[in-house]
Backbone as CSV, one residue per row, in Angstrom:
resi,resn,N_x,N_y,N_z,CA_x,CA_y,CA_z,C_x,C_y,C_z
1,UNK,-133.907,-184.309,99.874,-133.874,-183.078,100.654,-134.029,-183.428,102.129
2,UNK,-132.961,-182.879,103.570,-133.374,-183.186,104.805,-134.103,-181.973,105.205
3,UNK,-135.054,-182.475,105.972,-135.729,-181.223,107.156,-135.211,-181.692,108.113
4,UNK,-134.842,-180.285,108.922,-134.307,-180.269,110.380,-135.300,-179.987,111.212
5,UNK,-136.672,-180.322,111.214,-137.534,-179.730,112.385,-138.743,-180.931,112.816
6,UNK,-138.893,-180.265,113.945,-139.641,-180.795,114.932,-141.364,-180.025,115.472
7,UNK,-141.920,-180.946,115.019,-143.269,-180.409,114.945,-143.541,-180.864,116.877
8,UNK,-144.289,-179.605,117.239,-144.747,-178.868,118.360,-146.060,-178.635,118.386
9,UNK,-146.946,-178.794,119.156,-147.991,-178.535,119.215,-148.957,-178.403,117.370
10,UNK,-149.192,-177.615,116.865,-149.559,-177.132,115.468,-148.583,-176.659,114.823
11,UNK,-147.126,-176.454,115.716,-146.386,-175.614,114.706,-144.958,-176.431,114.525
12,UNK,-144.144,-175.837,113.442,-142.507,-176.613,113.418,-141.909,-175.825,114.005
13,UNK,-140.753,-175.747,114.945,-139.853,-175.564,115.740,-138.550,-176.289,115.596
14,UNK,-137.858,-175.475,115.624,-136.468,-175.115,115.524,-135.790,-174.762,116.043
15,UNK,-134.725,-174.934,117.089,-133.877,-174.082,118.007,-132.673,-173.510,117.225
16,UNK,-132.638,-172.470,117.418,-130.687,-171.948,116.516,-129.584,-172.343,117.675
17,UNK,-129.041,-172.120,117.234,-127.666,-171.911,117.842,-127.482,-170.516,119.419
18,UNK,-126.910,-170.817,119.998,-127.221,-170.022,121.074,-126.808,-168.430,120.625
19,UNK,-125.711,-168.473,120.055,-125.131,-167.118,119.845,-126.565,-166.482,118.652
20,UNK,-126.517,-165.735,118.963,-127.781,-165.053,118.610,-127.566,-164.085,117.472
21,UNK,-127.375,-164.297,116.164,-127.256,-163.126,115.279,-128.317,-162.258,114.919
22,UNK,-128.141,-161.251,114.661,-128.848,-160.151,113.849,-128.994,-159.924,112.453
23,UNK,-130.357,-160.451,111.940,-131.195,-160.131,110.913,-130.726,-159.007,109.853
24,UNK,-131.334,-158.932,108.762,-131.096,-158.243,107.817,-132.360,-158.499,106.666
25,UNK,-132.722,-157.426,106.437,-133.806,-157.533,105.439,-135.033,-156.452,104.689
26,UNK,-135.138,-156.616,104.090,-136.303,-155.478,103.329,-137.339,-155.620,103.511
27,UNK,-138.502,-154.624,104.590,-139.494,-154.920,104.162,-140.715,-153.861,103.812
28,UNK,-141.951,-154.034,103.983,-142.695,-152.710,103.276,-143.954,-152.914,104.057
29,UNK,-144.453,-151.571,103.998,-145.910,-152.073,104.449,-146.905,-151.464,103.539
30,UNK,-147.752,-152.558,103.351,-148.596,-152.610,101.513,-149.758,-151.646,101.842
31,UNK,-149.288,-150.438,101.054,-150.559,-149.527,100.880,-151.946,-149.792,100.192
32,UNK,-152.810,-149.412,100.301,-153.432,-149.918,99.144,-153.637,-149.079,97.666
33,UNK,-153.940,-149.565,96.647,-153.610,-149.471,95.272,-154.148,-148.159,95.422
34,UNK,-152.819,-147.395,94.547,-153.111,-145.953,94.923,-152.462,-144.833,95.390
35,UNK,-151.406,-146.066,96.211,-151.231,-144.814,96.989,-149.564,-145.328,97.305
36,UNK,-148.603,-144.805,97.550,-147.209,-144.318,97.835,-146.954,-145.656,98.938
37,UNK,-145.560,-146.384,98.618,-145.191,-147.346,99.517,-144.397,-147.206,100.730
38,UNK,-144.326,-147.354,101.540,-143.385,-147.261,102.414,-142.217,-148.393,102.826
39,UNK,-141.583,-148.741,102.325,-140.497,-149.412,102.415,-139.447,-149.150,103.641
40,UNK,-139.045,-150.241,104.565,-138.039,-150.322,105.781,-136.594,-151.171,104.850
41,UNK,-135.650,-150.724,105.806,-134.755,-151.252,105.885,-134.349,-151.806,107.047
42,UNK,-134.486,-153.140,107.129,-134.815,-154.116,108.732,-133.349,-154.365,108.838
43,UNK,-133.094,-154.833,110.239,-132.127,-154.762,111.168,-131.978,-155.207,112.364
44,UNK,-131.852,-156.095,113.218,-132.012,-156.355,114.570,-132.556,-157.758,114.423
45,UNK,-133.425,-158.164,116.100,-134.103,-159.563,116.563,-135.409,-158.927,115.899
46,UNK,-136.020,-157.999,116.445,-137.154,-157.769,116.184,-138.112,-157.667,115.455
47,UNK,-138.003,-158.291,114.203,-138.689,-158.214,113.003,-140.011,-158.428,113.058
48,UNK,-140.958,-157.617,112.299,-140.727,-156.788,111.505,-140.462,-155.408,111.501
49,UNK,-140.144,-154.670,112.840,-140.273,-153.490,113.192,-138.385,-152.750,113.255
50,UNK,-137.968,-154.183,113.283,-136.329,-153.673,113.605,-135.878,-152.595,113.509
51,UNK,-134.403,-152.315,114.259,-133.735,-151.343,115.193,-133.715,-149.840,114.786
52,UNK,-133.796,-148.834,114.922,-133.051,-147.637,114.472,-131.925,-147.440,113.829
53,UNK,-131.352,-147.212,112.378,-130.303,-147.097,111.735,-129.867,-145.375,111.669
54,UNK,-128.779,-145.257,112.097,-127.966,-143.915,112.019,-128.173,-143.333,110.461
55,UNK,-128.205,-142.474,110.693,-128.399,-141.554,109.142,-126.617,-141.813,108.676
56,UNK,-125.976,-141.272,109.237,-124.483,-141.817,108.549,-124.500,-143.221,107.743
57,UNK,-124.872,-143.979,108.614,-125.153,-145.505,107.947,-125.187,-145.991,106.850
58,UNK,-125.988,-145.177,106.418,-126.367,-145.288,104.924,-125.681,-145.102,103.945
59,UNK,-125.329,-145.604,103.193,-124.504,-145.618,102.314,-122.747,-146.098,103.022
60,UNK,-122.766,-145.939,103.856,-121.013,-146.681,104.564,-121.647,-148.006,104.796
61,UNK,-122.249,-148.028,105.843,-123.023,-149.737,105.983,-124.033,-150.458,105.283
62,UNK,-125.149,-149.713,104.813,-126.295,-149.766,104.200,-126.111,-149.016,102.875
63,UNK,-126.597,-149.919,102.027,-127.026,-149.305,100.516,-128.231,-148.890,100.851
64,UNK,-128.894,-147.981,99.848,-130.109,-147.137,99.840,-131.089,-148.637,99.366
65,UNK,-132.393,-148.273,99.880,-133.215,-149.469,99.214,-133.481,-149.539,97.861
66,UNK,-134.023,-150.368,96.927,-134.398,-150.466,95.698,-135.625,-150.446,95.586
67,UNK,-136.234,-150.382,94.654,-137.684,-150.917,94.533,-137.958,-151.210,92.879
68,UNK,-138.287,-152.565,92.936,-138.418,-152.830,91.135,-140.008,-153.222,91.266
69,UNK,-140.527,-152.597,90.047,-142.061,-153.162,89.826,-141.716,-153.372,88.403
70,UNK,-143.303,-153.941,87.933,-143.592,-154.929,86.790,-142.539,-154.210,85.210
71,UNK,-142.426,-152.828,85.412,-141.529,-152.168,84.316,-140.408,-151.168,84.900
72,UNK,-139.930,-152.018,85.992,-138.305,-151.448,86.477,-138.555,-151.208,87.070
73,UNK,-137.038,-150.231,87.923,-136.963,-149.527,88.835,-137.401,-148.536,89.136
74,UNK,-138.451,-148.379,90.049,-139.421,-146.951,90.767,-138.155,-145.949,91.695
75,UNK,-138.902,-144.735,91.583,-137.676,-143.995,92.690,-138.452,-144.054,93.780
76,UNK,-137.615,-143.998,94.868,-137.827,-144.050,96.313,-136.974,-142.691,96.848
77,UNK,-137.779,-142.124,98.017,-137.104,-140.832,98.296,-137.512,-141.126,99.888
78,UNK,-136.292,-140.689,100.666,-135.765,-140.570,102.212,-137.363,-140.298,102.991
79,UNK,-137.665,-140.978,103.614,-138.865,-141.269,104.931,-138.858,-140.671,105.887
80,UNK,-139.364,-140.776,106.879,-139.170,-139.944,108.400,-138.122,-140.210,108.953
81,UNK,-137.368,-141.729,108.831,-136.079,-141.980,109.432,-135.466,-142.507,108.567
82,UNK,-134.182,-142.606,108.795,-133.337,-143.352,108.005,-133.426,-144.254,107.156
83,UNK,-133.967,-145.419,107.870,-134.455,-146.594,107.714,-135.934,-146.679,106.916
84,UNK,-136.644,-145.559,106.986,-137.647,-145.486,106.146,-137.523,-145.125,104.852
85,UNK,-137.992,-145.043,103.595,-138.431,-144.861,102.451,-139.142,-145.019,101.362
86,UNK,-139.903,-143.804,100.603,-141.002,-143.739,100.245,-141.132,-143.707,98.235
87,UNK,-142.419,-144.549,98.078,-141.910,-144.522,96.296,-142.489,-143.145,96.456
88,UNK,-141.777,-142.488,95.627,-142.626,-140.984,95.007,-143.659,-140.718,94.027
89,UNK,-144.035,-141.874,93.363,-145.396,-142.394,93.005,-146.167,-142.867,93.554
90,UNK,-147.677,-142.920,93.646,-148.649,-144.064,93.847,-148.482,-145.367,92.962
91,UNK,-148.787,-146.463,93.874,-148.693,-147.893,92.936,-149.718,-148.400,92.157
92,UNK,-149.539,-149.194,91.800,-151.013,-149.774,90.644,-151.111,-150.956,91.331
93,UNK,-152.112,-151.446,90.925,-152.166,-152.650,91.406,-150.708,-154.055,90.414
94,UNK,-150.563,-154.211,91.275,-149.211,-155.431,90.549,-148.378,-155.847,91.939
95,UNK,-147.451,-157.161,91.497,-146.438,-157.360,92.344,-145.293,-156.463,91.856
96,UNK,-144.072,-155.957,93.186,-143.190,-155.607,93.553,-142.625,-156.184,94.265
97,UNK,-141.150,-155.669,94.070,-139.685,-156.164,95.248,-139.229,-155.075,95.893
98,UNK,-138.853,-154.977,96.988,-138.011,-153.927,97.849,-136.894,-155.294,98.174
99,UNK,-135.580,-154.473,97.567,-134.466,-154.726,97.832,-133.114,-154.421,98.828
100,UNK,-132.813,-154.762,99.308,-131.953,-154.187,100.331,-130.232,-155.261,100.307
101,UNK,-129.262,-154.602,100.546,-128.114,-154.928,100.396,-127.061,-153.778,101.480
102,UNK,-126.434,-154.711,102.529,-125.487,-154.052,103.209,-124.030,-153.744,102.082
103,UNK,-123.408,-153.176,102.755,-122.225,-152.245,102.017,-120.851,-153.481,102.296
104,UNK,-120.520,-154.263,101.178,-119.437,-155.273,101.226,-118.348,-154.705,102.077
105,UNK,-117.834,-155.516,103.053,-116.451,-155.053,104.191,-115.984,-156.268,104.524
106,UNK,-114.943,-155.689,104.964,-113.300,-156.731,105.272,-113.730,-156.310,107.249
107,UNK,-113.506,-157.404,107.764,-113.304,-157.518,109.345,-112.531,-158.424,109.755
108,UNK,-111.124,-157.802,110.271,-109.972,-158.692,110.432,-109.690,-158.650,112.300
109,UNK,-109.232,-159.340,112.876,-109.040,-159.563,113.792,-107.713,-159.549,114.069
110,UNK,-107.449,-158.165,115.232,-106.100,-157.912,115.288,-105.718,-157.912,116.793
111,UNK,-104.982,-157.402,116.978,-104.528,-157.466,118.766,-105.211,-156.309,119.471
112,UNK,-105.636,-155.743,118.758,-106.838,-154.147,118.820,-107.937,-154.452,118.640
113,UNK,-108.272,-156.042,118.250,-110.063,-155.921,118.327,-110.235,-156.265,116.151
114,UNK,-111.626,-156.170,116.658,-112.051,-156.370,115.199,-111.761,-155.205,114.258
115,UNK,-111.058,-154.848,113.239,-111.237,-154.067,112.567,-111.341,-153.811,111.014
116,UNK,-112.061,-153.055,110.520,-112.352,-152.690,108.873,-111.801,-153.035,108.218
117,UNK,-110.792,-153.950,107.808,-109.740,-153.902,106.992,-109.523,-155.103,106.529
118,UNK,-108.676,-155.791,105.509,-108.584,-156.401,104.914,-107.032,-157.308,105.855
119,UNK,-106.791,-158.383,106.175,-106.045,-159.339,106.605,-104.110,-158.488,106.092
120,UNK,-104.055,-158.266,105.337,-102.780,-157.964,104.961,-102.412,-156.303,105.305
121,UNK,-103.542,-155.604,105.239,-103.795,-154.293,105.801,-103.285,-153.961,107.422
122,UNK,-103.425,-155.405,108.454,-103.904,-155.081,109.653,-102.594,-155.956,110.388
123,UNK,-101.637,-155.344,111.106,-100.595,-156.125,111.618,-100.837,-157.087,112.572
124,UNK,-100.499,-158.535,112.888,-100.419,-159.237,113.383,-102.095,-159.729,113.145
125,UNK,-103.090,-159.561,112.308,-104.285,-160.175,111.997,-104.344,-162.015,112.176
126,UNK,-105.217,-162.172,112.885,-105.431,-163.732,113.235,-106.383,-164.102,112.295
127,UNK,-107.105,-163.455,111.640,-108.576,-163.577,110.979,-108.707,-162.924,110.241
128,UNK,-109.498,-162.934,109.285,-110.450,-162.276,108.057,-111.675,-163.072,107.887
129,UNK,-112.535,-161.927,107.689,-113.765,-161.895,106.796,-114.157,-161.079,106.190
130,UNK,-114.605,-161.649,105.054,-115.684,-160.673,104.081,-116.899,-160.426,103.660
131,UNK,-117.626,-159.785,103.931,-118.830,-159.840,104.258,-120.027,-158.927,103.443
132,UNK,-121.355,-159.367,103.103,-122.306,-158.995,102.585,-123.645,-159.822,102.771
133,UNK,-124.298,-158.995,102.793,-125.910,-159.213,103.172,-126.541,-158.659,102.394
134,UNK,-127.791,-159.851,101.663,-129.036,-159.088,100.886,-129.994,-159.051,101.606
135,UNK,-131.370,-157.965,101.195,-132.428,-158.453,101.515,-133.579,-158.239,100.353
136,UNK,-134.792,-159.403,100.597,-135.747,-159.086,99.327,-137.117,-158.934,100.186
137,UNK,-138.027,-158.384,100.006,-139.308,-158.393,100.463,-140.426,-158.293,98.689
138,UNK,-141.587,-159.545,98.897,-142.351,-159.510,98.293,-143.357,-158.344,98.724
139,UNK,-143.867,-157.753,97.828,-144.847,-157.160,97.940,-146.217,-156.972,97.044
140,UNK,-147.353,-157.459,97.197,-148.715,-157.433,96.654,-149.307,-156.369,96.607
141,UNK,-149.702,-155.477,95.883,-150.715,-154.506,95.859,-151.743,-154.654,95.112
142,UNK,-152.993,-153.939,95.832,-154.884,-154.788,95.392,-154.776,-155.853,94.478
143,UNK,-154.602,-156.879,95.667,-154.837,-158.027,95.462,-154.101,-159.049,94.260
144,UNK,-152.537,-158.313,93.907,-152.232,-158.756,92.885,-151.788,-160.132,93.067
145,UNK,-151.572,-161.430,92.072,-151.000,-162.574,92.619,-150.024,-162.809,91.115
146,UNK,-149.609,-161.906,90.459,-148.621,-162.407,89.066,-147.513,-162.899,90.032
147,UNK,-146.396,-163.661,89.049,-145.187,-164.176,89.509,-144.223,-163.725,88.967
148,UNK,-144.733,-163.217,87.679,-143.841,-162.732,86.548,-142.112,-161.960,87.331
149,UNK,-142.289,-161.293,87.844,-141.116,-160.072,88.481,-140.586,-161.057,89.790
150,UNK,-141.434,-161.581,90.344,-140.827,-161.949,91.801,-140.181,-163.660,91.655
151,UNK,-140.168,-163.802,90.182,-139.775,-165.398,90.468,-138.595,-165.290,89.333
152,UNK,-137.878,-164.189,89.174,-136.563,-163.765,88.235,-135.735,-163.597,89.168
153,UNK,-134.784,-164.139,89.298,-133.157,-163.708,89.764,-133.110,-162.038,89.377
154,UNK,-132.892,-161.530,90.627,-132.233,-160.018,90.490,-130.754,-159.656,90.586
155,UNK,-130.141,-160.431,90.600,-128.207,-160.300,90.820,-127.957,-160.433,91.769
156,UNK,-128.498,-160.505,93.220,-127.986,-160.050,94.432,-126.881,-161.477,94.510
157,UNK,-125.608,-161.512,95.093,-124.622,-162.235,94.711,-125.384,-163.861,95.838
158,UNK,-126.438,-163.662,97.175,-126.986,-164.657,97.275,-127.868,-164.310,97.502
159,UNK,-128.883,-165.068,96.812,-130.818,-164.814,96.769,-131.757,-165.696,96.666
160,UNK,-132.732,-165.637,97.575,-133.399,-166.315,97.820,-134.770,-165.838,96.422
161,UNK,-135.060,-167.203,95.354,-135.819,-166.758,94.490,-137.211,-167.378,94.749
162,UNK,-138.791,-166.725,94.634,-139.746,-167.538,95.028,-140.253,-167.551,93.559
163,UNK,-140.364,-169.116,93.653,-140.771,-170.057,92.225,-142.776,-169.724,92.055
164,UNK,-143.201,-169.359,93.034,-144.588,-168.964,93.110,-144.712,-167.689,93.905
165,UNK,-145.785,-166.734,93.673,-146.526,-165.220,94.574,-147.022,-166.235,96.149
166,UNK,-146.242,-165.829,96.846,-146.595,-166.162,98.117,-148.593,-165.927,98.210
167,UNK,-148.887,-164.845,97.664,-149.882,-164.622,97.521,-151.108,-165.804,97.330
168,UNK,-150.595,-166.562,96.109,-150.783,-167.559,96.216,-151.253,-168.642,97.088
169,UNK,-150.887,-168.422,98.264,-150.763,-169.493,99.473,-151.531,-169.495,100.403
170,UNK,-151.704,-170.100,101.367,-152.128,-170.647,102.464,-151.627,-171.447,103.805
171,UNK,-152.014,-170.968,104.635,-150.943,-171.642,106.067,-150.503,-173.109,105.775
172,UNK,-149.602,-173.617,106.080,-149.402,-175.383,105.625,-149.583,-175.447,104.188
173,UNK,-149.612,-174.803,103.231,-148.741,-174.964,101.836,-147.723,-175.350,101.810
174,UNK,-147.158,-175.543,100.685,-145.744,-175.227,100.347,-145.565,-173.748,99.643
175,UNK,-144.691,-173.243,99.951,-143.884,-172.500,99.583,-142.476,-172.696,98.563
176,UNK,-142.305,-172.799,97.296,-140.911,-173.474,96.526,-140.231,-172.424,96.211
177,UNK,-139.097,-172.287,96.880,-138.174,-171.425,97.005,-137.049,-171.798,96.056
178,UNK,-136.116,-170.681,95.595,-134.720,-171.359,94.465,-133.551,-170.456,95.367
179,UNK,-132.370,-171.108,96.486,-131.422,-170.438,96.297,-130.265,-170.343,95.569
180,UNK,-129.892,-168.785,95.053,-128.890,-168.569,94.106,-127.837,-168.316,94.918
181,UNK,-126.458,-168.722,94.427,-125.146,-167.802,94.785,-124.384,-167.736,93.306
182,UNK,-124.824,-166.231,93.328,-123.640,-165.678,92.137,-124.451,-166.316,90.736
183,UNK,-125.451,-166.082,91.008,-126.696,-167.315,89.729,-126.466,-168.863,89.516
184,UNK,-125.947,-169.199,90.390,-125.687,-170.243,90.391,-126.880,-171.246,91.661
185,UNK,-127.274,-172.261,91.441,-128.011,-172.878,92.395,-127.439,-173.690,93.267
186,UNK,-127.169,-173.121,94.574,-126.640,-173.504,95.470,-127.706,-174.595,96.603
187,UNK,-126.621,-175.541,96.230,-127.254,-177.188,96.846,-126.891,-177.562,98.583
188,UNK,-127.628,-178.334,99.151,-127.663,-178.403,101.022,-126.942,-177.294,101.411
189,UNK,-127.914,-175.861,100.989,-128.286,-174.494,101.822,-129.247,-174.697,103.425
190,UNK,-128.962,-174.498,104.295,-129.661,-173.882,105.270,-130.484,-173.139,105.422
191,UNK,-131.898,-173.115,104.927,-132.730,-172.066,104.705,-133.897,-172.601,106.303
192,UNK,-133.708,-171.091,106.585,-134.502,-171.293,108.113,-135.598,-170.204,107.767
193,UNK,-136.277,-170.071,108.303,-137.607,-169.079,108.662,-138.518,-169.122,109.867
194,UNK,-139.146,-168.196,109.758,-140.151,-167.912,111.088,-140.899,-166.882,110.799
195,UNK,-142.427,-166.243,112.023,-142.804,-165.570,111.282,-143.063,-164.542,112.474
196,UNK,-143.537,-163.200,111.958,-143.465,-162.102,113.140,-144.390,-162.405,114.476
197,UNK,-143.144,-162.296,115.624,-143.553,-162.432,117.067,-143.621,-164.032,117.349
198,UNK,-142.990,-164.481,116.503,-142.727,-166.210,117.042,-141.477,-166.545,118.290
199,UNK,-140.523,-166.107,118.582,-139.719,-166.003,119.251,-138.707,-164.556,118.879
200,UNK,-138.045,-164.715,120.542,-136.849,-163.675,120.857,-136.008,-164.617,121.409
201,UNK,-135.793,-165.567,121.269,-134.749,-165.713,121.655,-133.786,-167.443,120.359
202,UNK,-133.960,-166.914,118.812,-133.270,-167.395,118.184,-134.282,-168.725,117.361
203,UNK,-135.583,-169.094,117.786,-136.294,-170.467,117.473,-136.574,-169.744,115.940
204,UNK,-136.910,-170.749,114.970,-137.014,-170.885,114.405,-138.163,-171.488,113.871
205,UNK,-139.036,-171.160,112.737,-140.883,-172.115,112.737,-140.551,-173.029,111.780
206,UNK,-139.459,-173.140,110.639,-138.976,-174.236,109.859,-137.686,-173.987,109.520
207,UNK,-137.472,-175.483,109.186,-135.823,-175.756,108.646,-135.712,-176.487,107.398
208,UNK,-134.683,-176.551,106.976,-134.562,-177.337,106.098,-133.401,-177.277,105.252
209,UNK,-132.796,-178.192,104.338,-132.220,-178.019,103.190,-132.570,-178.095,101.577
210,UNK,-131.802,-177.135,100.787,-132.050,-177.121,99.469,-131.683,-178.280,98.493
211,UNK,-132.323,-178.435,98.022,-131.979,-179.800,97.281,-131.068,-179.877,96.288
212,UNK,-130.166,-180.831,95.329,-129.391,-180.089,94.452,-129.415,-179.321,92.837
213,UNK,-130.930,-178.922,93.187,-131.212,-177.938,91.986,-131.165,-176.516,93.194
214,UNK,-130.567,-176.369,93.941,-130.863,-175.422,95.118,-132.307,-175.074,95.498
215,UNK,-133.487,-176.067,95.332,-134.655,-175.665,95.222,-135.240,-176.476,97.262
216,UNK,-136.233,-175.682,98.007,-136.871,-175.935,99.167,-138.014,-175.790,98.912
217,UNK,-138.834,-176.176,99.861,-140.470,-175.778,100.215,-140.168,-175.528,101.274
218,UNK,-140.617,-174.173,101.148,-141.010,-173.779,102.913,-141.804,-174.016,103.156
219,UNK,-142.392,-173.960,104.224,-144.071,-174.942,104.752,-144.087,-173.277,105.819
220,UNK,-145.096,-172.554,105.850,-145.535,-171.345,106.146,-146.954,-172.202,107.241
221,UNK,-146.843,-172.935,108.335,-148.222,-172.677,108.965,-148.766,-171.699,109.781
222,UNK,-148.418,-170.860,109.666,-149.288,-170.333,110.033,-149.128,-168.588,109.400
223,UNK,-150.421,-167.714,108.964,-150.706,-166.640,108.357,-150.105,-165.794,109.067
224,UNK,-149.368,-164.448,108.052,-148.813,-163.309,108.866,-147.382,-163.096,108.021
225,UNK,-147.130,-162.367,108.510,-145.659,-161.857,108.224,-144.190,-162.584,108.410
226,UNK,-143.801,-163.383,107.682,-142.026,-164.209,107.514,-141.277,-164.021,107.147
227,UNK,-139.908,-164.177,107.457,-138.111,-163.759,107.164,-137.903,-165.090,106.609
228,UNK,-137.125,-165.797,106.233,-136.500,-166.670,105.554,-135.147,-165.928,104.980
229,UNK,-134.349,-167.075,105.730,-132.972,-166.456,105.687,-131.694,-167.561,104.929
230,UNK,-130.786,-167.391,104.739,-129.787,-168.175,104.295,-128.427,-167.913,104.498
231,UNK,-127.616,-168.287,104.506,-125.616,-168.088,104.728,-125.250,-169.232,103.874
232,UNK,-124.048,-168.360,103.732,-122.953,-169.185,102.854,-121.652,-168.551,102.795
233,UNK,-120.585,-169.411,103.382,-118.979,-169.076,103.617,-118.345,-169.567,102.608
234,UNK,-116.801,-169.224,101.847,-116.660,-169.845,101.142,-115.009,-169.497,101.111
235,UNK,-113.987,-170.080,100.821,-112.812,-169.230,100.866,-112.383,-168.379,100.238
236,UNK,-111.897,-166.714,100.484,-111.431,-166.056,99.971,-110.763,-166.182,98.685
237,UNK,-110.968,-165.647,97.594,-110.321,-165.923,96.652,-108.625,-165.340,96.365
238,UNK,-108.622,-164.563,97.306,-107.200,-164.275,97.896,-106.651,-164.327,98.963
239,UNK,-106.033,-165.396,99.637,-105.801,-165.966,101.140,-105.167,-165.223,101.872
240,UNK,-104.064,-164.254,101.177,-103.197,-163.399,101.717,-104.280,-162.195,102.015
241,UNK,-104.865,-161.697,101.885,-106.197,-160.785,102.036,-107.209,-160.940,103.048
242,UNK,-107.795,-162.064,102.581,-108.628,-162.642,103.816,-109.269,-164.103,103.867
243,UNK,-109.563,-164.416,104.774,-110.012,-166.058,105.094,-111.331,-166.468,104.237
244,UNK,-112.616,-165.926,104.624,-113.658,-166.350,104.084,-114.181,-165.433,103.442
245,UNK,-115.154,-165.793,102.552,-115.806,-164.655,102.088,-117.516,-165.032,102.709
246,UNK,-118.220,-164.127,103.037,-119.422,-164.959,104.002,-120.666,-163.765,103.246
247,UNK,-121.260,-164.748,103.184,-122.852,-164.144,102.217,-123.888,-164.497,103.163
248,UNK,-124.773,-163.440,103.182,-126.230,-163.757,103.884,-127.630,-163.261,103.123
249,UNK,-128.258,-163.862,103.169,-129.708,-163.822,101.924,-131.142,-163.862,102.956
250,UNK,-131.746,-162.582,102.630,-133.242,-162.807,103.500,-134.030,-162.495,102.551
251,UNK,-135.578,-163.329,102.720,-136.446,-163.189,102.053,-137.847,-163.020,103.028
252,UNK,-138.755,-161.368,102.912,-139.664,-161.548,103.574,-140.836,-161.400,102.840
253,UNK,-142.141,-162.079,103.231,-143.299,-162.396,102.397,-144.351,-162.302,103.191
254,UNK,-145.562,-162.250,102.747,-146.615,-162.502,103.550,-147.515,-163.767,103.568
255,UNK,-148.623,-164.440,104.235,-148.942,-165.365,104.217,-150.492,-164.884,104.512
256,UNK,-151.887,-164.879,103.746,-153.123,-164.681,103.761,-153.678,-166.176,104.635
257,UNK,-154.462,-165.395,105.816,-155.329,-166.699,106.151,-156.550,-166.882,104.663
């Protein structure tokens, strides 16, 4: 397995790439046992608080969130904003997932700019892509640490699976992560992370690659709130249609001092 990082003062550091993308991801903030979850649908640099999503959005760009606990899927009902949503139960104590998944689209590149559509759709198209984004957020309630639910593959076509309850952990652990594409274990993945308010401008707190069981350790030093992210391009399975097909996978967790 290579690591790409460079230890800094107490911490690992990472520079990205200059062009600066935007995040994607699920996350929640843990009530305590008892009481009704509040689940985000993240978006932007700013994590964990990310951007304002349009109420249209939803459902054209954004799927509605999920939420699976220890015996399925819980309902979740519309929040103060868009981007918010609430289980309509109180929780028990156990682990949960909040799931999140953007709305699969074609973006072809035409003499008009980027547009919606599929390569054969769009006259004189230079480009295609196809595109989808998951997101997973762990979630603990009073004090739960099972693994049972959060260390199963949920379908998302790429997913980041945690082999242990983050809960579990401690700053400078390991963390053993499994990435899937399409259930399959996808080998020298790019799995980066960082954790809330570490940088704005693209750094990164670890790097690394998946080994060829698609399996990493993230190394979490320091306590608080983390994204862990992944990509994967691959060619269209119809060329006349479009060029790549491009997957993105986030996983956010918490870390107990």
């Amino acid at each position: 397995m290579k690591s790409k990082f460079l230890a800094s003062a107490c911490f690992i550091i990472f520079l990205s790439s200059p062009a600066l993308a935007h995040d994607f991801w699920a996350g929640a903030q843990s009530p305590a046992e008892g009481r009704p979850l509040t689940a985000v649908l993240g978006f932007g640099h700013n994590f964990p608080q990310g951007e304002a999503i349009p109420a249209d959005q939803i459902g054209r760009r954004y799927q509605p969130l999920k939420l699976l606990g220890p015996n399925g899927q819980l309902a979740l009902k519309n929040g103060a904003e868009p981007k918010l949503y609430v289980s309509e139960q109180p929780l028990a104590k156990a682990a949960y997932l909040v799931l999140a998944a953007t709305v699969p689209a074609f973006r072809s590149n035409s003499p008009d700019g980027w547009l919606s559509q599929a390569k054969n759709e769009v006259q004189g198209a230079t480009a295609c892509r196809f595109s989808s984004s998951f997101g997973k957020a762990v979630v603990n309630i009073g004090g739960a640490r099972e693994s049972a639910l959060i260390s199963r593959p949920v379908g998302q076509d790429l997913e980041i699976v945690p082999q242990v309850n983050p809960a579990e952990l401690r700053p400078g652990q390991k963390f053993p992560v499994k990435v899937l594409l399409k259930g399959r274990p996808l080998p020298g993945a790019d799995v980066r992370a960082y954790y809330a308010g570490f940088s704005d401008e693209g750094a990164y707190a670890f790097a690394g690659q998946t080994n060829q069981d698609g399996l990493i350790n993230i190394i979490p030093l320091k306590a608080g709130q983390w994204l862990a992210n992944v990509s994967e391009s691959r060619p269209y399975p119809d060329q006349a249609r479009c060029d790549t097909e491009n997957f993105n996978a986030s996983l956010t967790f918490n870390i107990q001092n």
